[in-house]
N, C-alpha and C positions, 0 to 999 in steps of 0.2 A: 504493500500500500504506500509505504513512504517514494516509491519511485513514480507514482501519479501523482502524490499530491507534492513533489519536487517539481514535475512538469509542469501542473496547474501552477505553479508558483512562479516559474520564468515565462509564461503568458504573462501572469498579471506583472512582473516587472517590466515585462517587454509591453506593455499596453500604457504604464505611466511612463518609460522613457520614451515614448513615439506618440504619445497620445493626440498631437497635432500632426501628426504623418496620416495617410492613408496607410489603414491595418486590414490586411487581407487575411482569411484563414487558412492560408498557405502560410504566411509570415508569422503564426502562432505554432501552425506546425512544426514548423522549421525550426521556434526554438523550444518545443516542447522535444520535441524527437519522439515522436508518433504522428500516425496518420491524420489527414485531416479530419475524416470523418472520427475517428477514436478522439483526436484533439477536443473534435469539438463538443462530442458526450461528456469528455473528462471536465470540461471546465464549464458545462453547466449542470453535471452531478454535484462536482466542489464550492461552488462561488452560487448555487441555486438560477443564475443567469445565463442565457445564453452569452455567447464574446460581443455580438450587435448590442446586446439591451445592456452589457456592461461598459462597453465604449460610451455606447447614446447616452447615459446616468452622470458616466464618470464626466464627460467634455462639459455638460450642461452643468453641472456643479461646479468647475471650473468656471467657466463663462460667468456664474452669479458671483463667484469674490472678485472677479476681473472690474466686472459691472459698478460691485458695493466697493469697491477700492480705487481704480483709474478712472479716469477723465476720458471713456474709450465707448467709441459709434459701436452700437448696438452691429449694424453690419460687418465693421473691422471686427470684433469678436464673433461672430458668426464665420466668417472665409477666415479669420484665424483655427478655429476649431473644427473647421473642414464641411461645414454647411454649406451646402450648396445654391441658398438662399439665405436674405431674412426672413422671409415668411414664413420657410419652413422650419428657420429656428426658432422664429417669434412660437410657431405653433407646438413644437416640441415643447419651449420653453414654460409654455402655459401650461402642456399638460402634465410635466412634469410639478409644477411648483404651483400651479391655479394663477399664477400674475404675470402677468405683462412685462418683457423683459424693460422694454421703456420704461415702463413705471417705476420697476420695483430698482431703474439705477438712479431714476428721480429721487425716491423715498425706499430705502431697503427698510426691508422688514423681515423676521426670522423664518428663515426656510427650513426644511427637510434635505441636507444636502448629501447624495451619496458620499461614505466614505467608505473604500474598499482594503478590507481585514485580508490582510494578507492567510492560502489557507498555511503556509506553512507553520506559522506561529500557533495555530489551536495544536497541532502535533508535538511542537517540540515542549508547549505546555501541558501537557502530558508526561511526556519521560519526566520531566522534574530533575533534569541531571545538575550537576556541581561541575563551574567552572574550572579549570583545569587550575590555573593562578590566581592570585591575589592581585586585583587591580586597586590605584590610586584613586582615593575618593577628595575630590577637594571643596573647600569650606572656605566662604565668604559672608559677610551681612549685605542685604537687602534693604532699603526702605519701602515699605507700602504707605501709600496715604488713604486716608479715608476713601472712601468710595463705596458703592453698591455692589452686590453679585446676586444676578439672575439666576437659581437651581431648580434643579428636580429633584425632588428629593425622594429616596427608597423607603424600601419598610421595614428591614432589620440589619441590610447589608454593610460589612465594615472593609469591603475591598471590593477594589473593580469588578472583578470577575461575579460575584453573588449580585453586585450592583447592576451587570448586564442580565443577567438571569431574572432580576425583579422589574426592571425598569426598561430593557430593549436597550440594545447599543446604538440604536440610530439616533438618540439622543446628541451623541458628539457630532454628528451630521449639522442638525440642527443650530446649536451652542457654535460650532465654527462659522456660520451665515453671519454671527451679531459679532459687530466690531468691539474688538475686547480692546481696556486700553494697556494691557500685559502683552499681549498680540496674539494671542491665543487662549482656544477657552482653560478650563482648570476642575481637577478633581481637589473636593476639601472634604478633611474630618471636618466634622463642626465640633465646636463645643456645647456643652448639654444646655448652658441660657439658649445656643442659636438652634435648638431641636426643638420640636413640637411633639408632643405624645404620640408614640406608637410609630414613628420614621426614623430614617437610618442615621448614622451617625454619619456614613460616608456617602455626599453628594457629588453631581458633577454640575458645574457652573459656567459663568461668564463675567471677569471682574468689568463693569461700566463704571461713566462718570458720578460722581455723588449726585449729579444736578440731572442724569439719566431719568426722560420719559418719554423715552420710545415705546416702543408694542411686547407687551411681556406675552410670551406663547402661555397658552391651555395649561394649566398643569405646573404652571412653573411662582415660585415665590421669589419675594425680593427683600433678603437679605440687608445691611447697614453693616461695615467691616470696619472698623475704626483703623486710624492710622496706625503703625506699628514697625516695628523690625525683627529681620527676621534672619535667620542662620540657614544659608542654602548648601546643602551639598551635593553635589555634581560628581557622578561616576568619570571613567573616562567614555570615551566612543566605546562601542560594541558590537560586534554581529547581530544583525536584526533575528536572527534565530536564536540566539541568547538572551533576551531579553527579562526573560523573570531570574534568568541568572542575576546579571544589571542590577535589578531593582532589590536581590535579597543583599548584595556586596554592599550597595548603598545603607538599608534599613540597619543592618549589623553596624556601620561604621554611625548610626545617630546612637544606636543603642550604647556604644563606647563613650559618645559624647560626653563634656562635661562642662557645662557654658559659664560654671563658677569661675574655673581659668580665665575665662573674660572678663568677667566682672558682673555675668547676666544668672539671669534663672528663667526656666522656660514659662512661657507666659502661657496659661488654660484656658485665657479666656479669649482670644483669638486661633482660629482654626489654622489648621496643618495641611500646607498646601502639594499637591503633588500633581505634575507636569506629565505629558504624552511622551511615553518613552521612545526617544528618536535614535538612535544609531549611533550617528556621525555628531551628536552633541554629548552624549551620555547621559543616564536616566539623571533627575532630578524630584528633590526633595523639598520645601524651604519648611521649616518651624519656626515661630515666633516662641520670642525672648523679651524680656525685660530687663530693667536695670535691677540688682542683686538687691539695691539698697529700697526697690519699690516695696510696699508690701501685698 
């Protein structure tokens, strides 16, 4: 099994690095190493999508941060992302998201954006193996200011994983559409003041401005995060198939922590923020701290 879902997995690399190319199902075969036809079962058994309905997802979710971000004609993003129209991406784009690409780069408002989970990382989440070395975990402070954060909050979940299980991962879909001013959205502990009875301690968010009133989606609360600092620590890079490795080298190295050396003590009453574990930056952590002498 691990040799199909290795193959399904250089598709989908090969569909983000060319995603603005024309992607033929020869050109998936090619780097799957199977047949086209076997290709193309394999990677709508794994990913639940055919390769069309995941290109068509993947480009139009692109297109809407292009939209909610640059100063860019609805058509130059369309013949950029390989439409062969505006109308026929105005019409996609509708029915992918229900609005109007015009509009929605007038006035953005929160979407449902695909984001495609790589499948190799459900497998190698599974083995649970131990990184072969001890990698450098590094440690800086942060300042946050006050500001708001838009969540969803769960129903008993204390990590990502139960979090997706109760809550659906298209959540971070979503949360990536609203202009964060972190530049991305955020998973937090909360602390038990910012919990409501009978929800999870671990939400996923989006930090906005304090003066933030835009369109909060269905389902979602709005949070007040008082200003604070915070102690980040940053893995090194990684293999993206190592990933929960990453993330346990990090947690072990806060658990060593001892922020008395500093002069602080961990602050409980502002939440514990934890970032999308990326590769090529290394996973990330930040807690908040206070001065030793607060009480």
């Amino acid at each position: 099994m691990m040799e199909q879902t290795l193959a399904v997995q250089r598709m989908q690399d090969y569909i983000e690095r060319h995603l603005e190319e024309t992607i033929t199902l020869a050109d998936l075969a090619k780097v799957s190493m199977f047949s086209p036809w076997y290709s193309y079962r394999l990677f709508r058994e794994y990913t639940n999508y055919t390769p069309a309905d995941y290109i068509r997802r993947l480009k139009l979710s692109k297109s809407a941060l292009r939209l909610r971000d640059e100063d860019a004609k609805v058509i130059d993003v369309a013949f950029d992302l390989g439409f062969q129209s505006a109308e026929g991406y105005q019409r996609a784009f509708f029915r992918e998201f229900g609005c109007n690409p015009r509009e929605y780069a007038r006035h953005p408002v929160p979407l449902y954006l695909f984001i495609p989970y790589g499948v190799l990382y459900n497998e190698i989440r599974k083995e649970n193996k131990k990184m072969a070395e001890v990698k450098n975990v590094y440690i800086h402070m942060v300042h946050k200011p006050v500001r708001k954060a838009l969540i969803k909050r769960g129903k008993t979940a204390t990590e990502y994983f139960t979090y997706c299980e109760e809550v659906g991962c298209d959540v971070w879909g979503l949360l990536t559409s609203i202009k964060s001013i972190s530049g991305e959205p955020v998973c937090l502990w909360l602390p038990e003041k910012m919990r409501r009875p009978g929800t999870s301690e671990y939400v996923q968010g989006v930090e906005v401005p304090i003066d933030y009133h835009g369109e909060v989606p269905e389902g979602f609360d709005v949070v007040e995060l008082p200003e604070a600092e915070y102690v980040m620590f940053q893995g090194e890079p990684f293999a993206e198939e190592d990933y929960c490795q990453a993330i346990e080298e990090v947690q072990e190295a806060i658990k060593k922590y001892q922020p008395a050396a500093a002069g602080y003590q961990w602050d409980t009453g502002n939440p514990r923020i934890q970032l999308e574990p990326i590769g090529t930056r290394g996973y990330i952590e930040m807690l908040p701290v206070k001065s030793s002498k607060q009480p």
